[in-house]
C-alpha positions as protocol buffer text, in pm:
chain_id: "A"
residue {
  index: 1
  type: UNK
  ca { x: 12152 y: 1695 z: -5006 }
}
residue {
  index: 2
  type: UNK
  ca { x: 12168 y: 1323 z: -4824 }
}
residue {
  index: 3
  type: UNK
  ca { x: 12416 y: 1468 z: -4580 }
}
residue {
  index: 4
  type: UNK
  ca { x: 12158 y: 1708 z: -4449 }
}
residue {
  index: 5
  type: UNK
  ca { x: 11838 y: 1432 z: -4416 }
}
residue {
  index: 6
  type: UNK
  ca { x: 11945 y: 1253 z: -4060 }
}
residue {
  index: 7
  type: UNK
  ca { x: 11997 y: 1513 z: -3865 }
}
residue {
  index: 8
  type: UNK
  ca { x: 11717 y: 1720 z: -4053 }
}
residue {
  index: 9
  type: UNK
  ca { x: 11464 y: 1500 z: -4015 }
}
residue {
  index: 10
  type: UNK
  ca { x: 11577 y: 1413 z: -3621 }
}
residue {
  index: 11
  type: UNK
  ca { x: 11453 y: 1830 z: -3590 }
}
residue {
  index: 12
  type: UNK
  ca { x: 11147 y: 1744 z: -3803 }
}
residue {
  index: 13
  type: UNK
  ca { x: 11040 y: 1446 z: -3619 }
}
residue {
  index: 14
  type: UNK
  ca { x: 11106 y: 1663 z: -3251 }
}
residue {
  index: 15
  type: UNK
  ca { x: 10931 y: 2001 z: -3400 }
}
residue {
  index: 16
  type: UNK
  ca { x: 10600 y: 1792 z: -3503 }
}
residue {
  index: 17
  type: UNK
  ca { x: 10645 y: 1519 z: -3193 }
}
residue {
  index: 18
  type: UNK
  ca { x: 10672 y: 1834 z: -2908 }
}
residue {
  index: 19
  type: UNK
  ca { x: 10291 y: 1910 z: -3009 }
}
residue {
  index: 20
  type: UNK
  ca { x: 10168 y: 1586 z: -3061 }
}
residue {
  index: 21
  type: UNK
  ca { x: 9937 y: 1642 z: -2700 }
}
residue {
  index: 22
  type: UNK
  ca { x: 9786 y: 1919 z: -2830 }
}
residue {
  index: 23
  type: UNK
  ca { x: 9646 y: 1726 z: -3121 }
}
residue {
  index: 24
  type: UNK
  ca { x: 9273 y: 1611 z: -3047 }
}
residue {
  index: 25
  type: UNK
  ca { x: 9190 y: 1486 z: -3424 }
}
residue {
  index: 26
  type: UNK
  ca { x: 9239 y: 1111 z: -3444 }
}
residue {
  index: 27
  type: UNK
  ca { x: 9322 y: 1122 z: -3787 }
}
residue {
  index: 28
  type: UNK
  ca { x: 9596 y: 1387 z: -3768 }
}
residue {
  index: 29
  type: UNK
  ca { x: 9750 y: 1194 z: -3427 }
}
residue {
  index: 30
  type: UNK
  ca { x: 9783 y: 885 z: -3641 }
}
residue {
  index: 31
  type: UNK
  ca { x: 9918 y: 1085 z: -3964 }
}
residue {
  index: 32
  type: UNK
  ca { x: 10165 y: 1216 z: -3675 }
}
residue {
  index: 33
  type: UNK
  ca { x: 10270 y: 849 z: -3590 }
}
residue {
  index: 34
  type: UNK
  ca { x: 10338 y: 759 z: -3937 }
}
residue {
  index: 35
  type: UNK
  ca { x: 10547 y: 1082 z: -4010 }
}
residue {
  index: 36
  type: UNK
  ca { x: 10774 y: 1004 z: -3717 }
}
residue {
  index: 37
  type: UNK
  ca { x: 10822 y: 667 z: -3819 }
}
residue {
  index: 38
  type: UNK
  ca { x: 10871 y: 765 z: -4162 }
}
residue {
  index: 39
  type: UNK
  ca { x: 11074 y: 1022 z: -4046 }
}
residue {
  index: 40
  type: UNK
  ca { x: 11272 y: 767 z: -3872 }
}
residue {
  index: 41
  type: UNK
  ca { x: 11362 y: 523 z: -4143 }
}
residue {
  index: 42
  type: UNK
  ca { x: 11440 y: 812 z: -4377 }
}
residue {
  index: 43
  type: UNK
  ca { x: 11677 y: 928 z: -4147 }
}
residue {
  index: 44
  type: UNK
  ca { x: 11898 y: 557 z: -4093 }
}
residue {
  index: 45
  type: UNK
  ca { x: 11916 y: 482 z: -4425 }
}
residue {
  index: 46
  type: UNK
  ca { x: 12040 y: 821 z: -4519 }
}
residue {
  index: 47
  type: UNK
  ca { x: 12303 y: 775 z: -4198 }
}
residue {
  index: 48
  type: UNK
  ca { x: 12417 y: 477 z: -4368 }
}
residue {
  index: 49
  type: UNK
  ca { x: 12475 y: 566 z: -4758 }
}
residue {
  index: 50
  type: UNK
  ca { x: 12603 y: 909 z: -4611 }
}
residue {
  index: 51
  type: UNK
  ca { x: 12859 y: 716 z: -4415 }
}
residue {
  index: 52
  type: UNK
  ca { x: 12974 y: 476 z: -4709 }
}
residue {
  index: 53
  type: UNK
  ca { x: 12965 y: 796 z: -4916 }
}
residue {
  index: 54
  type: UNK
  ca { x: 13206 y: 934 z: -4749 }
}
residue {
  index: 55
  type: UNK
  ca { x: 13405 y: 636 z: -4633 }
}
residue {
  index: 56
  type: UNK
  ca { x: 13457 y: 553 z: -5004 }
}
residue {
  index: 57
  type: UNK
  ca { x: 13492 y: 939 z: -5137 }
}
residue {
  index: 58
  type: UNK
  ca { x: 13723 y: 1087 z: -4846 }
}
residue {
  index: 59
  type: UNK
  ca { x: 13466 y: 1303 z: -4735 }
}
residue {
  index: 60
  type: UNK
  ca { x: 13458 y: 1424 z: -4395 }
}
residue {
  index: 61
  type: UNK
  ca { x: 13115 y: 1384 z: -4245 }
}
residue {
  index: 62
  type: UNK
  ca { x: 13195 y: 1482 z: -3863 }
}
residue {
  index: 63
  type: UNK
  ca { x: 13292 y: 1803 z: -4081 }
}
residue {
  index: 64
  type: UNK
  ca { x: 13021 y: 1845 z: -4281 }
}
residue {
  index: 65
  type: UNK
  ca { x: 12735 y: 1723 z: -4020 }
}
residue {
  index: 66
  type: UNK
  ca { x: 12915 y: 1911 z: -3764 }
}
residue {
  index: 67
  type: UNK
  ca { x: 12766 y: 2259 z: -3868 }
}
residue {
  index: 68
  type: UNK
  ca { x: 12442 y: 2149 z: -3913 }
}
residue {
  index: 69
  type: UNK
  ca { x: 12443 y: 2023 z: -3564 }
}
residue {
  index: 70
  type: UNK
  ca { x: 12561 y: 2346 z: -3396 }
}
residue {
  index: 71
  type: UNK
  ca { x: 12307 y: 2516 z: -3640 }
}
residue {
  index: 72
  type: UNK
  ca { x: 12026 y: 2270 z: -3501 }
}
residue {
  index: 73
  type: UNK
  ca { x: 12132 y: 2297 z: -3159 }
}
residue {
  index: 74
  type: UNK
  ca { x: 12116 y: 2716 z: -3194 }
}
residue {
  index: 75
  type: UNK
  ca { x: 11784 y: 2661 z: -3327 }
}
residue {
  index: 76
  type: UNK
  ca { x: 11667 y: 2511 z: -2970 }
}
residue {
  index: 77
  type: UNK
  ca { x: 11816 y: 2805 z: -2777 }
}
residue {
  index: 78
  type: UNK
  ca { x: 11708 y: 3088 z: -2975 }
}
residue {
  index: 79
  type: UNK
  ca { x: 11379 y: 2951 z: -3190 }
}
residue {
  index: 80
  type: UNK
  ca { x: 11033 y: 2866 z: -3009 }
}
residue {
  index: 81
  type: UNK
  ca { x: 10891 y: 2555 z: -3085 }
}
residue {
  index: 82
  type: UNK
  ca { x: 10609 y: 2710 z: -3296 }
}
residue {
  index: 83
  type: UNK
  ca { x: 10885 y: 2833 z: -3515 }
}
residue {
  index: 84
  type: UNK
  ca { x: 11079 y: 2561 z: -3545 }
}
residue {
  index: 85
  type: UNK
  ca { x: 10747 y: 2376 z: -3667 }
}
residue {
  index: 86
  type: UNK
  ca { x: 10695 y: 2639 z: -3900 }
}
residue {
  index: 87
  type: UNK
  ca { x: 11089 y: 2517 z: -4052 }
}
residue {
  index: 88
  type: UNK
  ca { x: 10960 y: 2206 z: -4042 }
}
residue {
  index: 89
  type: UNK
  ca { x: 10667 y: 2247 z: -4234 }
}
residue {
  index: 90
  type: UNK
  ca { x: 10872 y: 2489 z: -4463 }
}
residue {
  index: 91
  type: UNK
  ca { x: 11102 y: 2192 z: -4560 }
}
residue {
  index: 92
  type: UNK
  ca { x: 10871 y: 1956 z: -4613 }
}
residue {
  index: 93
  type: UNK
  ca { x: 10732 y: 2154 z: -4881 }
}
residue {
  index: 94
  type: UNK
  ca { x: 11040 y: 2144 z: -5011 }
}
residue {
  index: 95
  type: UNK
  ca { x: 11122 y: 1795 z: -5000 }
}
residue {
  index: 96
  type: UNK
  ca { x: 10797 y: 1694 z: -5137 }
}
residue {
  index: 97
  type: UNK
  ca { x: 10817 y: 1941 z: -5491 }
}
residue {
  index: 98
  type: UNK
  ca { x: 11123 y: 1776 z: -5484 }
}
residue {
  index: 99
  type: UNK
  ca { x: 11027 y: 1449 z: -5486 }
}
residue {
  index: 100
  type: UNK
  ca { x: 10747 y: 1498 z: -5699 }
}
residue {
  index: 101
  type: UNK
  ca { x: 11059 y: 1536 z: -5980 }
}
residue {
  index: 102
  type: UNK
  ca { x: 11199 y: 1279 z: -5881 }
}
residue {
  index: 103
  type: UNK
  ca { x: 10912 y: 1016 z: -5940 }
}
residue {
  index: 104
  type: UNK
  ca { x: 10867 y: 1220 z: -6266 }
}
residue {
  index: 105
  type: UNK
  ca { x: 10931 y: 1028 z: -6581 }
}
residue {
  index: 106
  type: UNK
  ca { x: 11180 y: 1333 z: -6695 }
}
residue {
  index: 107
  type: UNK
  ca { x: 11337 y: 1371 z: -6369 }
}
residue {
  index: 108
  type: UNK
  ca { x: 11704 y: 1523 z: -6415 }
}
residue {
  index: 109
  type: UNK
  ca { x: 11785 y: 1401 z: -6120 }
}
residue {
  index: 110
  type: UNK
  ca { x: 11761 y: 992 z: -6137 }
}
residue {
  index: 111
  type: UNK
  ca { x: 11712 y: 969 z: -6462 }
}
residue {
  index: 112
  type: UNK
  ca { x: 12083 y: 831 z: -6552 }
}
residue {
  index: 113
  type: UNK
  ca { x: 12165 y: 739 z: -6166 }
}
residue {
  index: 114
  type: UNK
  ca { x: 12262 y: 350 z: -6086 }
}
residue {
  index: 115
  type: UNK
  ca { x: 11945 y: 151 z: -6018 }
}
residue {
  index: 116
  type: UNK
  ca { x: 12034 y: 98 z: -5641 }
}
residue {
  index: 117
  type: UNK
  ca { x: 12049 y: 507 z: -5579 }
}
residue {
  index: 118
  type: UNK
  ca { x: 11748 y: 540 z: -5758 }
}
residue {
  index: 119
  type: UNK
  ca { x: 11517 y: 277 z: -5582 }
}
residue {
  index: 120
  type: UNK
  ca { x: 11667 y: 455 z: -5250 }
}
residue {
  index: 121
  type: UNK
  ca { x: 11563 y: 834 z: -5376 }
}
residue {
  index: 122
  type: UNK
  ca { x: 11225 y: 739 z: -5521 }
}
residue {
  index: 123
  type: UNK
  ca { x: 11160 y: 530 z: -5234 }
}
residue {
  index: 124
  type: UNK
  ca { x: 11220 y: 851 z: -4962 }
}
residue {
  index: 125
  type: UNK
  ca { x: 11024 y: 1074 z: -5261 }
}
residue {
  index: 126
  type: UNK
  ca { x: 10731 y: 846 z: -5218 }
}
residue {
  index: 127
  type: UNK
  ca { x: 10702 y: 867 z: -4879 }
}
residue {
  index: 128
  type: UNK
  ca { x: 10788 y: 1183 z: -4863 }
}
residue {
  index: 129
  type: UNK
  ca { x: 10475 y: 1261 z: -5072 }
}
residue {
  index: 130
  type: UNK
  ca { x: 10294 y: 1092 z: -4845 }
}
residue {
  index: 131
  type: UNK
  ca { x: 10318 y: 1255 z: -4535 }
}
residue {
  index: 132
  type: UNK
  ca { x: 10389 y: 1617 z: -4683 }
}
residue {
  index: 133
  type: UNK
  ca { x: 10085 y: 1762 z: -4540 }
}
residue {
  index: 134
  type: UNK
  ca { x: 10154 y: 1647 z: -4152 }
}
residue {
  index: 135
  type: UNK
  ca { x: 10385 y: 1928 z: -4036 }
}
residue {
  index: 136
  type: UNK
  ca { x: 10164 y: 2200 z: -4185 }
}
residue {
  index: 137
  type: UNK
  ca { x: 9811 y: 2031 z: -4033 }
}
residue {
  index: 138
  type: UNK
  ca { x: 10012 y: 2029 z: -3706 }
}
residue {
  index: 139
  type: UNK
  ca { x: 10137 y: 2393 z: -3727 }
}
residue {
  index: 140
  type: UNK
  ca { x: 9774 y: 2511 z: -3834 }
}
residue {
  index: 141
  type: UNK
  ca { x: 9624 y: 2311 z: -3563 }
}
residue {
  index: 142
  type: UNK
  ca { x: 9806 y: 2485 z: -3252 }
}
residue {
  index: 143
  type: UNK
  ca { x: 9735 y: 2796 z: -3401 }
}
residue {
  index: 144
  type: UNK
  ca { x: 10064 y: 2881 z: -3661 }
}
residue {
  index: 145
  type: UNK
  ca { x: 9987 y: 3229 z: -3880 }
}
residue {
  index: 146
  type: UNK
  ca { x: 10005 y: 3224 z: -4270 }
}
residue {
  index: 147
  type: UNK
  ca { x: 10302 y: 3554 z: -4197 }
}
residue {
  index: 148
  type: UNK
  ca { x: 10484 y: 3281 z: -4002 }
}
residue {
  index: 149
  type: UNK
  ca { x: 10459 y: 3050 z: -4220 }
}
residue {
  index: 150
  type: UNK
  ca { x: 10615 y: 3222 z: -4471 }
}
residue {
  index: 151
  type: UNK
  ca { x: 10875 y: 3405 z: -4284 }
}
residue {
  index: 152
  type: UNK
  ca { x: 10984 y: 3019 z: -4173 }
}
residue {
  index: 153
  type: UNK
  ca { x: 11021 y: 2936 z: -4541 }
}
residue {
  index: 154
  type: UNK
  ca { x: 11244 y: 3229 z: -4672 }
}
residue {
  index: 155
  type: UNK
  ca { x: 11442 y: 3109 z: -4353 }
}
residue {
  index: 156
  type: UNK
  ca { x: 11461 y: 2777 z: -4432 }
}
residue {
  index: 157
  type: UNK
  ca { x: 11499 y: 2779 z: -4817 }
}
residue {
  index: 158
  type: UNK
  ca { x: 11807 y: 3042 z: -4737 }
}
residue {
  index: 159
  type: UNK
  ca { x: 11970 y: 2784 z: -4471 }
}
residue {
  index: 160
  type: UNK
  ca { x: 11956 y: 2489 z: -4681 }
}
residue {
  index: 161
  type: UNK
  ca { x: 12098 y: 2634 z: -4988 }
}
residue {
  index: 162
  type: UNK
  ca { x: 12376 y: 2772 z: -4750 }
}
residue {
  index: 163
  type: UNK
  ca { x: 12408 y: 2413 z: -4624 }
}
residue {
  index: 164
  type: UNK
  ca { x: 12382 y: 2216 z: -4943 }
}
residue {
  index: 165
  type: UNK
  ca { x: 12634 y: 2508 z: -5061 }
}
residue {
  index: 166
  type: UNK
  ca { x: 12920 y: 2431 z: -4801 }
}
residue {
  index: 167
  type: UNK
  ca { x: 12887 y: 2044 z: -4831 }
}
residue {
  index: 168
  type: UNK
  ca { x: 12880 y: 2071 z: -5198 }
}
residue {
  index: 169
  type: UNK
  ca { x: 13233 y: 2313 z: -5243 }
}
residue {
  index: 170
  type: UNK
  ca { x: 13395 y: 2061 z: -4923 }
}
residue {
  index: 171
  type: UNK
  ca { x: 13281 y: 1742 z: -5217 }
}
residue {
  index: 172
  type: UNK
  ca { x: 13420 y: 1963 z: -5491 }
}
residue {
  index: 173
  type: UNK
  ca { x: 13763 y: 2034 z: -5294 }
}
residue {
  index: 174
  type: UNK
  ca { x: 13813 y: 1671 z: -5177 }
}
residue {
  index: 175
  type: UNK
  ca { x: 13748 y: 1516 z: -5515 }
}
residue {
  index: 176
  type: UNK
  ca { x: 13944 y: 1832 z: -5687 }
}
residue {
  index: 177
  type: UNK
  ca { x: 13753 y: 1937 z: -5895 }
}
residue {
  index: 178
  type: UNK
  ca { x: 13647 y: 2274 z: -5692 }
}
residue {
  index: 179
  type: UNK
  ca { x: 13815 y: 2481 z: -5983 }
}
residue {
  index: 180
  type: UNK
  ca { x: 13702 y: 2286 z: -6256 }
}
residue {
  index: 181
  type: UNK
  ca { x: 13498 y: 2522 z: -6479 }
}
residue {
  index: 182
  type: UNK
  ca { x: 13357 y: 2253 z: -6658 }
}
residue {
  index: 183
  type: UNK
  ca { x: 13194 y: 2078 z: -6388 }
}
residue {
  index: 184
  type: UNK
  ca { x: 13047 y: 2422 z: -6250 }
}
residue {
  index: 185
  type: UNK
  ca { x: 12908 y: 2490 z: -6596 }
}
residue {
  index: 186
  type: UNK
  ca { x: 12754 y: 2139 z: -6593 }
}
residue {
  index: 187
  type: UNK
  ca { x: 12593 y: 2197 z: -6229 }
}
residue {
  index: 188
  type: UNK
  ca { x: 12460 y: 2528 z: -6335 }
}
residue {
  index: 189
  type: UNK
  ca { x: 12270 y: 2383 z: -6629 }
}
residue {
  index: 190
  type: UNK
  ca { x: 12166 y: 2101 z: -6413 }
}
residue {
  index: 191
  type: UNK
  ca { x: 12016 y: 2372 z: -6166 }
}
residue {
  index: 192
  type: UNK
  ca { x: 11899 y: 2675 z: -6395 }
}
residue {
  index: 193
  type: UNK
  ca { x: 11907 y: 2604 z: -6761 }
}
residue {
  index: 194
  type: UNK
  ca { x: 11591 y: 2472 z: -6963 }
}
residue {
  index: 195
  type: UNK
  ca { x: 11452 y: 2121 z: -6751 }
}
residue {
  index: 196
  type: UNK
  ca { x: 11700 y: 2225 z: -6475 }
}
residue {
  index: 197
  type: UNK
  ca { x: 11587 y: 2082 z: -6160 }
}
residue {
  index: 198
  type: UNK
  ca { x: 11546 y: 2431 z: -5991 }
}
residue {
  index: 199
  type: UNK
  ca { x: 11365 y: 2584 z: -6285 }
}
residue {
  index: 200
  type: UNK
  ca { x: 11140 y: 2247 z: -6297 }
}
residue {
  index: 201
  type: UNK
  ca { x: 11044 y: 2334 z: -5872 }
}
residue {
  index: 202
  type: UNK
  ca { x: 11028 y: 2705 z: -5897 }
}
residue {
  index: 203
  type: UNK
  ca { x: 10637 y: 2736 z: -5990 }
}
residue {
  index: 204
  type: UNK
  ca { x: 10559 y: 2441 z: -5699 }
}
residue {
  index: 205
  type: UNK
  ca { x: 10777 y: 2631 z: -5417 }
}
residue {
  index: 206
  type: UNK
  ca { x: 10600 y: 2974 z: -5490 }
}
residue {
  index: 207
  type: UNK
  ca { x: 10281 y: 2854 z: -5456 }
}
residue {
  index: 208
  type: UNK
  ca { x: 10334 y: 2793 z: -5083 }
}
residue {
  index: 209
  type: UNK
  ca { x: 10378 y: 3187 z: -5027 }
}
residue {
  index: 210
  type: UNK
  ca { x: 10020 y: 3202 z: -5170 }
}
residue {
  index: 211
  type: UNK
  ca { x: 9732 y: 3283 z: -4870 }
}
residue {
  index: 212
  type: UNK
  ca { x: 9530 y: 2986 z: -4785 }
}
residue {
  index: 213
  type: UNK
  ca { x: 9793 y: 2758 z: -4988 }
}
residue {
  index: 214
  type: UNK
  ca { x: 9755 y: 2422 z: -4864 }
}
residue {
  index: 215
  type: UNK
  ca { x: 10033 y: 2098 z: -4975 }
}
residue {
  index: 216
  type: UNK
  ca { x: 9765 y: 1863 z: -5119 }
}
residue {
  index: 217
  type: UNK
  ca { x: 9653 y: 2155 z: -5366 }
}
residue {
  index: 218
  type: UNK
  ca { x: 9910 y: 2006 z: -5514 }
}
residue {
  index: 219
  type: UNK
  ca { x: 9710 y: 1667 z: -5606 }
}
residue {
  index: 220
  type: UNK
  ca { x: 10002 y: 1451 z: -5646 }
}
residue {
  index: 221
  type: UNK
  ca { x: 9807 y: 1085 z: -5558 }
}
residue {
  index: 222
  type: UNK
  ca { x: 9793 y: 965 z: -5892 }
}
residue {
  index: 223
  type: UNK
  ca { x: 10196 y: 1019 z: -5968 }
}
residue {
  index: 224
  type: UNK
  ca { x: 10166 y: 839 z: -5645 }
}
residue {
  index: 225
  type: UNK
  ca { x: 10011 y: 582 z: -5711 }
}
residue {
  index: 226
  type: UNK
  ca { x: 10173 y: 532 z: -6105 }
}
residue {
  index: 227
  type: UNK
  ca { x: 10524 y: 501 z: -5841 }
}
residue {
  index: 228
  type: UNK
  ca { x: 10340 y: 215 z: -5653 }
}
residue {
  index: 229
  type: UNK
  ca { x: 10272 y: 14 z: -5972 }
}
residue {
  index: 230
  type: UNK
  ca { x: 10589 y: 48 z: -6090 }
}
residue {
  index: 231
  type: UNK
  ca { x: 10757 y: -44 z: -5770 }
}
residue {
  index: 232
  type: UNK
  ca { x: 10531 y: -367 z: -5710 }
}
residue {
  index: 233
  type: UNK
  ca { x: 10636 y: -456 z: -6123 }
}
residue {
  index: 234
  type: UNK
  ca { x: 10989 y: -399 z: -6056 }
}
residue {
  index: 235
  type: UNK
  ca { x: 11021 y: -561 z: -5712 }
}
């Protein structure tokens, strides 16, 4: 999923940045400065663990990135830029149920992972949570419509599963294990299978087809702020 975040997040930061003049609530234009900033650390730090990922793995990211790219770039040509905002905003829903897991005390995800990837995951999931709202005020503000706003996210949950898909079988086949029945059934319980990190989204992702559905229905301040505590403890 790292290997998608730079060059995802460049598009995010350019969808919600092209209608930043349009904007005339102060309190939005602000929340749109701290996104893009956001945006923008998000998006190094990912560059770099993706790079020593692969460095150390034998990955090929030129390979991997290299699709998303020309998918990105196709998006300019043929999407307008109300559309791509509606991807944008799409995503972010994603990344936020996401990362409401992963500051979850039963999260799948981190809950074994080495204390350096996990400060770097629930870091992004924090601030991901806190900005999860900006792409959708933006899109409702120049006018977006709830049928495409749902279109976008059919769109984008189908493109990033296709992209998490390919980088995942290229790890698979460089590390051998691509026909290695054991580690499928593993993954496939991690996904699907009773806490599975898929089944543990699922209710959170369909709420956003839901008329009227706004991100901070989803009241996720005081997981928040429990993350915030935690971190100030630790550090």
């Amino acid at each position: 999923m790292s290997i998608t975040f730079p060059l995802g997040e460049k598009f995010f930061i350019d969808s919600v940045r092209h209608f930043a003049g349009q904007i005339q609530d102060p309190k939005l234009t602000e929340d749109i400065r701290g996104f893009c900033g956001q945006e923008g650390f998000h998006r190094r730090e990912h560059q770099r663990y993706n790079e020593a990922l692969c460095r150390l793995r034998g990955y090929d990211l030129q390979q991997m990135e290299g699709r998303l790219e020309r998918n990105i770039q196709r998006s300019y040509t043929f999407l307008s830029p109300l559309q791509r905002l509606a991807l944008t905003a799409s995503m972010e829903h994603i990344t936020a149920i996401m990362a409401e897991s992963a500051l979850s005390d039963d999260d799948p995800m981190l809950g074994q992972a080495d204390s350096a990837m996990r400060a770097l995951w629930q870091w992004h999931a924090a601030e991901e949570m806190e900005h999860k709202a900006v792409a959708f005020d933006v899109y409702r503000a120049v006018g977006g419509t709830e049928k495409l706003r749902r279109q976008a996210m059919r769109q984008a949950t189908f493109f990033l599963a296709l992209d998490i898909g390919l980088c995942l079988l290229h790890m698979l086949r460089k590390d051998k294990n691509l026909w290695n029945l054991r580690v499928w059934r593993e993954g496939w319980k991690f996904l699907f299978f009773k806490g599975g990190i898929l089944r543990r989204v699922w209710p959170a992702y369909k709420e956003y087809y839901r008329e009227g559905f706004h991100p901070w229905d989803r009241d996720t301040r005081p997981l928040l702020a429990s993350w915030k505590v935690n971190d100030a403890v630790a550090a």
